[in-house]
N, C-alpha and C positions, 0 to 999 in steps of 0.2 A: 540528471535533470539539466534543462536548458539555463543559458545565461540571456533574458529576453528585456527588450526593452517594450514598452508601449506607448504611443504616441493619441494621446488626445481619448478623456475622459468624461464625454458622454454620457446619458441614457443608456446607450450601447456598452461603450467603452470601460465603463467605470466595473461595472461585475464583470465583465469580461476580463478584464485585469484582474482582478479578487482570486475567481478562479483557478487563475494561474498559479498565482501563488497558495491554493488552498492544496493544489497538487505539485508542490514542493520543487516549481520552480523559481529561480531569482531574478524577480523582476525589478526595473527600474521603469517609472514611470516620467511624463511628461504633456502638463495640461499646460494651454495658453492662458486660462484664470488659474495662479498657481493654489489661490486658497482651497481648490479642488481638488490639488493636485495632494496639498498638505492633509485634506481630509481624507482621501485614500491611505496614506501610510499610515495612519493615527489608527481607521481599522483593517487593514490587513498587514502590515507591516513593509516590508521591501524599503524602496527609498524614489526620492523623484530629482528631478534635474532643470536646472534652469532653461535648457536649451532643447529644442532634438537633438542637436548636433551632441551635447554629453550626453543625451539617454542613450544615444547610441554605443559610445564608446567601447568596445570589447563584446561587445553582445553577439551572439552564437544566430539570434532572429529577430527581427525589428517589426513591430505591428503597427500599422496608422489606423485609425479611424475617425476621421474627421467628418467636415460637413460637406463640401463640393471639388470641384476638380480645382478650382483657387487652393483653395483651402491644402490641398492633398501636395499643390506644385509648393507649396513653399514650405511645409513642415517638410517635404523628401528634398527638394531642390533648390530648393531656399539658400539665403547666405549663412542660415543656423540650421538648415537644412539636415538630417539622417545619413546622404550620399558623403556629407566630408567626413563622417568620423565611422563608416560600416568598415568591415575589411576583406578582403576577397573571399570569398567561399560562405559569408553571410547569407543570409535571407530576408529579403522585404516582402512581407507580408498586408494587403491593404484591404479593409475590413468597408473603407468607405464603400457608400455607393456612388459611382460615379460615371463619368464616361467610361468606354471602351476605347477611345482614341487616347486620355492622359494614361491609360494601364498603358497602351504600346508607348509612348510617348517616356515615361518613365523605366519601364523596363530594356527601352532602346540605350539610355543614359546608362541606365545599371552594369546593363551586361559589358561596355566595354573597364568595366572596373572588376569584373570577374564577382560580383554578387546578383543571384538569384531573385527571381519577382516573380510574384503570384498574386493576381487581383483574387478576392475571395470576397464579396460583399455577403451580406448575410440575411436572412427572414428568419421573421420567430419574434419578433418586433423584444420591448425592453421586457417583458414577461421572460419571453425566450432566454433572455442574456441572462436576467436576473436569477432563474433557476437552472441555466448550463444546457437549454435542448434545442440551440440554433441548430438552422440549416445551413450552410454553409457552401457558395458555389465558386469554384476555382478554374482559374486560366492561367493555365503552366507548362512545366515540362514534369514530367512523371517522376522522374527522378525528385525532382525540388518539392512536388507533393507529398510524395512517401516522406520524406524527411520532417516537414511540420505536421503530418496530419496526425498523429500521437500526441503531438503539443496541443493540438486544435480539442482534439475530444475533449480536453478541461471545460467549455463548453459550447461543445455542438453533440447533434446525435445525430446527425447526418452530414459528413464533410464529402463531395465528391468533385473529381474534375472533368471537366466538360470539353477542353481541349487547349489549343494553346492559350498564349495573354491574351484578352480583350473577354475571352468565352466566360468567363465567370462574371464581370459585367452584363451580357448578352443575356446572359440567362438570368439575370436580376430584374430586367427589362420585362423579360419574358413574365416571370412573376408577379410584378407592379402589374404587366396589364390584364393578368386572372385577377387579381384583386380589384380591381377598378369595377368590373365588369361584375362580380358576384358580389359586392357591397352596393351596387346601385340596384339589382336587384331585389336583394334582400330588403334595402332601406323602401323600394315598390313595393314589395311583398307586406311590411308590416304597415304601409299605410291603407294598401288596400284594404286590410283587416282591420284596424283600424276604422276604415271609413263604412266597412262592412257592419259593424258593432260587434264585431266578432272577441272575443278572448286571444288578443294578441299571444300571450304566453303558453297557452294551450295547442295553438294551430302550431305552435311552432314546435313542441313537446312531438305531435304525432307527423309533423312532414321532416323535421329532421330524423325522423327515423327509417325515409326512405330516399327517394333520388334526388329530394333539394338538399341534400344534408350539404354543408360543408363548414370546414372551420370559423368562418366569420359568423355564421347563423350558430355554430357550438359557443362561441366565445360571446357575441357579444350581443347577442338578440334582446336578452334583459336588460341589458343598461338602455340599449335603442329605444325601446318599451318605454322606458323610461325615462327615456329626452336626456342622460345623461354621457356625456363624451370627453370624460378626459381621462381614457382605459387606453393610452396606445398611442401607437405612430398620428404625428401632427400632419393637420393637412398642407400645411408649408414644406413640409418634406416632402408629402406626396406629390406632392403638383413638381418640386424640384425633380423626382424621379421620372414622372409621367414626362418633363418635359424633354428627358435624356430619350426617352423612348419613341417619343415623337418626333424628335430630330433625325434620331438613328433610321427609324421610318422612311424618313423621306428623303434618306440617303440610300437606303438600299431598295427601295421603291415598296416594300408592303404600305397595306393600306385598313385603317385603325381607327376605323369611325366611334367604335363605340367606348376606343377610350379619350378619342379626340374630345366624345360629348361629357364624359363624366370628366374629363380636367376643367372644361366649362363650367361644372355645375359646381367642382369644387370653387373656383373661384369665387362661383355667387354665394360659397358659404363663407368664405374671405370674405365678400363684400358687408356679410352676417356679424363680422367682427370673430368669427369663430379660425382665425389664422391655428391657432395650438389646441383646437378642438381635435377628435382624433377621425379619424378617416369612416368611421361610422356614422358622421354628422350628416352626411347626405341625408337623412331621413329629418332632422331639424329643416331643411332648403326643402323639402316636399308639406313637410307641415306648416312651415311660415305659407306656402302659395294657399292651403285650404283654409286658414283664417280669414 
């Protein structure tokens, strides 16, 4: 079994950590609210640490999952930083979602200290983490994969890499903007029914069982039905992700209109007061316009 540290205790982070330890390895934890961090140990046990800098100490693999590429530079490269206490032949593993520029940016620092980096951002939202069946996308070297992805299964059910640093970023990117595009959809689809008088829960019943089907319509079409959204990733995350992806956009020149138009729209559900409402709210911003 691994000797693993984990940095920042999350929606994400916290059962993700759990896990770890339910499959009998020894982890040290490390939250920036430490009463978080106290209430981790309290149920699963392991132990936690004032700093990165001690969680790290002697650990065999180091996890971060925090909030943004700030966030990411200073629990790894910080003055309590993860990089002063890893030791050569480690592994930084980063769960955040973040740019693709701070994975190479960090993994540039790493590697002249002779420890390993793999950006790994994840989907499957807190559901996913809560019950162990994230999906998991990695940008690394093959070697460095093979070695965490046995650790990673504690919860993921699909861990794969997609090529070097940055690529496991990229393809998060890639994911945020299928999701953008099939929840604005779907939150159209039910108000059209809706506006139809139709049996919102019933049309959904027989078109998800052919070619609209897909995960957000299996997951959350009832609650949408039901004006209720606090099942799931906040729209404050979303629009932080959407904006990585938009940046990245119009640096390699694609072009992203229609998630350009739903990070607009999420906003107007910002402007709704719905910031921790979950990414399904778009249909609340279609319903306030037909009142």
């Amino acid at each position: 079994m691994a000797k693993i540290a984990f940095i920042g205790l999350g929606v994400m982070g916290y059962p993700m950590a759990g896990h770890l330890v339910k499959n009998g390895h020894e982890v040290t934890v490390y939250n920036r609210t430490s009463s978080k961090a106290a209430q981790w140990v309290e149920q699963f046990g392991g132990q936690s640490a004032a700093t990165p800098k001690e969680a790290a100490k002697g650990q065999d693999i180091v996890f971060t999952c925090v909030g943004n590429d700030d966030d990411l530079r200073q629990v790894v490269l910080g003055e309590q930083g993860v990089i002063h206490n890893m030791h050569a032949g480690a592994v930084l593993v980063d769960h955040t979602t973040a740019s693709a520029d701070v994975a190479r940016e960090i993994a540039a620092h790493v590697q002249a200290l002779d420890i390993a980096f793999l950006d790994a951002p994840v989907s499957g939202g807190q559901a996913g983490a809560e019950n162990g069946v994230l999906t998991v996308m990695m940008g690394g070297e093959q070697a460095h994969f093979d070695a965490v992805k046995p650790v990673i299964a504690a919860y993921s059910r699909c861990a794969e890499l997609l090529g070097p640093v940055g690529s496991g970023q990229l393809t998060k990117m890639v994911n945020q903007i299928c999701i953008a595009g099939v929840v604005q959809g779907l939150a159209e689809g039910l108000h059209f029914a809706k506006s139809a008088g139709l049996d919102g829960l019933k049309v959904i019943e027989v078109i998800s069982k052919g070619a609209a089907q897909s995960w957000q319509m299996e997951n959350r079409y009832q609650t949408m039905w039901q004006g209720k959204y606090d099942f799931g990733f906040a729209i404050d995350w979303m629009r932080k992700d959407l904006g990585i992806a938009l940046e990245e956009a119009r640096r390699n020149g694609s072009h992203l209109p229609v998630t350009a138009l739903v990070d607009q729209f999420y906003s107007e559900v910002q402007g709704m007061k719905g910031n921790r409402w979950d990414t399904s709210s778009l249909l609340a911003r279609l319903e306030k316009s037909r009142s």
